[in-house]
ZAFIKOL-228425 format. One record per residue (C-alpha): x, y, z; residue in three letters. Coordinates in steps of 0.05 Angstrom, whole numbers, plus 5000, padded with zeros to 4 digits. Example, Ala and Ser with C-alpha at 12.3 -4.5 7.8 and 13.67 -1.06 7.14 Angstrom:
REM residues 2
524649105156ALA
527349795143SER
This chain:
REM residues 427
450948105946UNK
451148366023UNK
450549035990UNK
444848825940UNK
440348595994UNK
442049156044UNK
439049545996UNK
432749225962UNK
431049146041UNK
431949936062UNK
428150105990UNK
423449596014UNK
423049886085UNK
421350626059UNK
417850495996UNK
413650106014UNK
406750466002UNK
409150585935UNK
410949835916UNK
404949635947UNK
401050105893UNK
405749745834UNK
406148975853UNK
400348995898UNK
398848725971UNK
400647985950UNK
406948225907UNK
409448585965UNK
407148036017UNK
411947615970UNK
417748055969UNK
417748246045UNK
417047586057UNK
423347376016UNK
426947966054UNK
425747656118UNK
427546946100UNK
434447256079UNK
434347536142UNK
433546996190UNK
438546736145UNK
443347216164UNK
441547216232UNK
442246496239UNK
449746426204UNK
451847066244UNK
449246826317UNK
455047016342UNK
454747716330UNK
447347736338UNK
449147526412UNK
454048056414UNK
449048646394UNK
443248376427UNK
444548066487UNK
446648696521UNK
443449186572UNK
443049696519UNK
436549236473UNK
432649106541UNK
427849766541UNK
426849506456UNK
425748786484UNK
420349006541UNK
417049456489UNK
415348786436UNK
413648376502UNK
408548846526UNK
405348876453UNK
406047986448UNK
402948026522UNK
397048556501UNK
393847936457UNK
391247656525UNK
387248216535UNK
386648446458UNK
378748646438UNK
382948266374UNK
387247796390UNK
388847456325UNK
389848156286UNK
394948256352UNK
398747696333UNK
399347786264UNK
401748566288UNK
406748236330UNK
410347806276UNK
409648376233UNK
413248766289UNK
418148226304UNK
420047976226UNK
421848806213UNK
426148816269UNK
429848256249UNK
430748506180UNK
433549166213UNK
437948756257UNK
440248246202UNK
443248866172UNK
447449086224UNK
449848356239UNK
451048326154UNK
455648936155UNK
459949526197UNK
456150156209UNK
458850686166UNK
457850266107UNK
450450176120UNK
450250806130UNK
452651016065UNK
447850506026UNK
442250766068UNK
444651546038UNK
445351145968UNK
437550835981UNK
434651566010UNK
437651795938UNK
436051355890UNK
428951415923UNK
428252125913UNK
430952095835UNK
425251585821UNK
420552035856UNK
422452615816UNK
422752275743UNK
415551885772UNK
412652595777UNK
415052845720UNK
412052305674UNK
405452265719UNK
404653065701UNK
405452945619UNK
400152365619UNK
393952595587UNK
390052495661UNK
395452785692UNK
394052385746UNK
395751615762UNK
391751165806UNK
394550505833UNK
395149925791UNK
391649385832UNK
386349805869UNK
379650035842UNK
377050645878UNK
372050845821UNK
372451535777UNK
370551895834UNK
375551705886UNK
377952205925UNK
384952565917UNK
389052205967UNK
387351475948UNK
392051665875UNK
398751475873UNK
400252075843UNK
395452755816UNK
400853025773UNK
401553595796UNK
409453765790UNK
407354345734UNK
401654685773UNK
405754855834UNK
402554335880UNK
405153885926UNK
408053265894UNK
407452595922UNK
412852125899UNK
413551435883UNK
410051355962UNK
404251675939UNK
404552145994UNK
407352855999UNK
409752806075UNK
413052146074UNK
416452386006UNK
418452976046UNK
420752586098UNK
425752236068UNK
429352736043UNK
430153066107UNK
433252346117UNK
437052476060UNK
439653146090UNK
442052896155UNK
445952316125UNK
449452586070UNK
451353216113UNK
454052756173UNK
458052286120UNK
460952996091UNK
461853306160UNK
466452656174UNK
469752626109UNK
466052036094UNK
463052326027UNK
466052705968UNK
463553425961UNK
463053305884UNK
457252785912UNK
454653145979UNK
453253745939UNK
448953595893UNK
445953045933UNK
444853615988UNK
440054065932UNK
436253555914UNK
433653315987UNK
432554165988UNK
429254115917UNK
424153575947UNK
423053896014UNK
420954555972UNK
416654005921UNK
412253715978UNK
413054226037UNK
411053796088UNK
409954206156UNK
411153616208UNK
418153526167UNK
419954256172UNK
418554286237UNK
423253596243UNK
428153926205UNK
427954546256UNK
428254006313UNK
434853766283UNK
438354336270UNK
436554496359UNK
438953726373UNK
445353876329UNK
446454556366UNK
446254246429UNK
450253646414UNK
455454136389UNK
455454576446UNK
455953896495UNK
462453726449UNK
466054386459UNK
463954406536UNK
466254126603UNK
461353876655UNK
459154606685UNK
458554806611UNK
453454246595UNK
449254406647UNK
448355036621UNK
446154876558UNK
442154396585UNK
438454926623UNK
438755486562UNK
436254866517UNK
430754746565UNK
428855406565UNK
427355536498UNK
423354866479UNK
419755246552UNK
418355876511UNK
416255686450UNK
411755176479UNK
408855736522UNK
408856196459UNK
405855696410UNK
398355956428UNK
400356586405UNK
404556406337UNK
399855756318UNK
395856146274UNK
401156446233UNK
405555876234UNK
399655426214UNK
398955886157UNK
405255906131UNK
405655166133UNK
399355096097UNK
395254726151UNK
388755036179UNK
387455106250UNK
385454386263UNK
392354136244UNK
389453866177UNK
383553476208UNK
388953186261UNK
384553466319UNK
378553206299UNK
382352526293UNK
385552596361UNK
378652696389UNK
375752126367UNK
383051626395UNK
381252006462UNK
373751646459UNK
377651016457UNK
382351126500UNK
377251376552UNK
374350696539UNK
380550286559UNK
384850796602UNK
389650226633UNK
390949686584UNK
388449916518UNK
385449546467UNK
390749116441UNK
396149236400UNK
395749296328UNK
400149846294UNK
397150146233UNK
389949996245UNK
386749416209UNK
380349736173UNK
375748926177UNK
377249016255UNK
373449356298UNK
373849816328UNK
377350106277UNK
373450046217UNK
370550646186UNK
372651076253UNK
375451656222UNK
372851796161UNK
373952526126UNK
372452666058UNK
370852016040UNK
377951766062UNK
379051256110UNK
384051356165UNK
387950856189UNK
392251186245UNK
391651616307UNK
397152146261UNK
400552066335UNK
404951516350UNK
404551666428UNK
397751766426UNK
396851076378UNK
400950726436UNK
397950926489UNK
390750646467UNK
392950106442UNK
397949896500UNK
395250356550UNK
399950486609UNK
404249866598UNK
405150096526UNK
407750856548UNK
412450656595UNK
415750226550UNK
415950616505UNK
418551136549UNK
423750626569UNK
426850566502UNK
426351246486UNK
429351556547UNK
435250956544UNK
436451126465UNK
436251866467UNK
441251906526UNK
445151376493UNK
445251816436UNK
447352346463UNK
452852196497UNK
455151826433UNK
454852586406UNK
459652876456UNK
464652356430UNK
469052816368UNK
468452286310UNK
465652136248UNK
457651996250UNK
457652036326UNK
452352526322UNK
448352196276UNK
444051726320UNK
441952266357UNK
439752656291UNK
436252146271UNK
433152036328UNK
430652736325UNK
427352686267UNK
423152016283UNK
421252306352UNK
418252956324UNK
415152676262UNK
411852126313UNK
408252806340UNK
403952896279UNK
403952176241UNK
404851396259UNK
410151126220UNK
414351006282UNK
410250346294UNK
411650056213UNK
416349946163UNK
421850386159UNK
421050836218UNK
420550266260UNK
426949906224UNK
430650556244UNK
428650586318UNK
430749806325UNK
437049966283UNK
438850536332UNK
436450176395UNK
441749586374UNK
447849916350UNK
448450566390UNK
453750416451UNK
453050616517UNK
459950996516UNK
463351216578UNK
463151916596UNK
468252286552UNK
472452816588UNK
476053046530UNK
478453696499UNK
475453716436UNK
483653666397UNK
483552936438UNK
480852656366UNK
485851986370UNK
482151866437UNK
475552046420UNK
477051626351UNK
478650976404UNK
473251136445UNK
468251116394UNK
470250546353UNK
């Protein structure tokens, strides 16, 4: 049953667009809040261990972060929709957390690989029958947009046959996209440690490819490049001493200095090859307009209320392209810091900075999934750049996940054959 519900919750956690669109707002009101009953449950029965993971050093930058966001209600423009975003906040972290008190790590880990999966089998088949109905196209079940809605309130346009970009059962090519760059990571860490079968990384590793070439998402690709640099690193901290880690510190450094100073230069291209046009697919324009409002409210911000609410002002109809409604600033750090201002940044600096040097020097450690935080990690940072998700559902699950359960491991000075140490160490 532990398994069951580890499950349903993760599916639940990054599908949850796409359930919305079959069971509707009140059927998946219903089952999240089932999710998070179990969850308290859990939490409850397993205090101990919930003191154990939580009442540690490590969780303080991820507990300043939710008090700054319950504080912001006292000078919220909304401060009922701030509360609501606060238990909202709150009830996903404890689902997150209720997982890692239900179970060890590796085997969430591999029923988080099983979930990313299953997802992306659903998604396939879900296109697949979307592009052989007569209308080739499928809008939600519960939600009326008319018969001339645009394209991107559909669950699906069917367009698996024509060479588009499919959407998946998320109804969204990026976030499809996304997960299996999830999918990647994890099932090539669990192989890398001998965790996983090749008979099942395989052919688990073509189809997270197969879906990245379905819905070519740029913001993932980009991800995907920012892992493959975090992994490069981590491995050349592993097979280094100290001296050796400051250099590629430095050489890392300087690279994410040049193509930052080059990017002027290769936007255009790299824009085009990605498919997006020079305003970042209307993300400028958007970026613009969260810059009025943060110009408004420089120091506190307005409140916090993750994805916006479109009855609250200020946030109804303020981006509106195409007839769609937009209901994010398509930048978590930019979301954060007009909603929290500079409270909001720095804590979410704070748990940053404490997770990604956690992370990392969980990396150096020679061991099965050490490195895998810090992949991770990688990917919700970067994808933050160009979309939201880090404040909801399963993004957010992921960053409390990672804030809880990655140690703060001494500093290793091994030789990369001390595995029985490292193995100790990292236990």
């Amino acid at each position: 049953m532990t398994d069951a519900y580890a499950f349903l919750a993760l599916f639940s956690l990054w599908d949850g667009d796409g359930l919305r669109d079959l069971l509707s707002w009140w059927g998946f009101g219903a089952l999240s809040a089932f999710l998070l009953v179990v969850g308290v449950v859990v939490l409850v029965r397993h205090r101990r261990r919930l003191k154990e993971l939580v009442l540690t050093v490590d969780t303080l930058p991820l507990a300043a972060f939710l008090a700054v966001c319950l504080i912001s209600a006292t000078w919220s423009a909304y401060a009922s929709a701030t509360l609501i975003a606060c238990a909202i906040q709150i009830g996903t972290a404890a689902v997150g957390t209720a997982l890692l008190v239900l179970m060890p790590a590796r085997r969430l880990v591999r029923i988080f690989a099983l979930m990313l999966h299953v997802h992306l089998v659903l998604a396939l088949l879900f296109e697949v029958v979307v592009a052989l109905l007569p209308t080739h196209q499928l809008a939600p079940f519960w939600t009326d947009y008319g018969s001339n809605a645009p394209g991107a309130y559909y669950w699906s346009q069917g367009l698996l046959f024509t060479g588009g970009r499919i959407q998946g059962i998320v109804g969204n090519a990026n976030l499809t996209c996304f997960i299996a760059l999830l999918g990647l990571v994890t099932v090539l860490s669990l192989a890398a440690g001998r965790l996983l079968r090749l008979r099942f990384a395989v052919p688990a590793a073509l189809l997270d490819l197969l879906m990245v070439a379905l819905t070519r998402s740029g913001t993932v690709i980009v991800a995907g490049l920012a892992v493959l640099a975090a992994g490069l690193v981590a491995l050349g901290y592993r097979r280094s001493h100290r001296r050796g880690r400051v250099v590629v510190t430095v050489v890392a450094a300087v690279v994410v200095a040049l193509v930052a100073f080059s990017s002027s230069r290769l936007s255009g291209p790299v824009l085009a090859l990605l498919g997006k046009g020079d305003d970042l697919t209307g993300r400028l324009e958007i970026w613009r307009i969260v810059g009025g409002l943060v110009e408004q409210r420089p120091v506190l911000g307005w409140g916090w209320i993750s994805y916006w609410a479109p009855w609250v002002a200020p946030y109804d109809r303020l981006v509106v392209r195409g007839g769609v409604q937009y209901l994010q600033a398509h930048n978590a750090y930019l979301d954060i810091q007009m909603q929290l201002g500079i409270p909001g940044l720095l804590a979410l600096a704070a748990l940053i900075g404490s997770l990604a040097y956690r992370s990392l020097r969980l990396a150096v450690v020679p061991a099965p999934l050490t490195v895998l935080p810090l992949l991770l990690l990688t990917t919700l940072l970067t994808q933050a750049l160009a979309e939201s998700r880090l404040l909801i559902e399963g993004n957010w699950a992921l960053l409390v996940m990672l804030s809880v359960a990655v140690p703060w491991v001494p500093v290793v000075r091994l030789a990369p054959e001390d595995g029985a140490r490292a193995e100790a160490v990292a236990a």
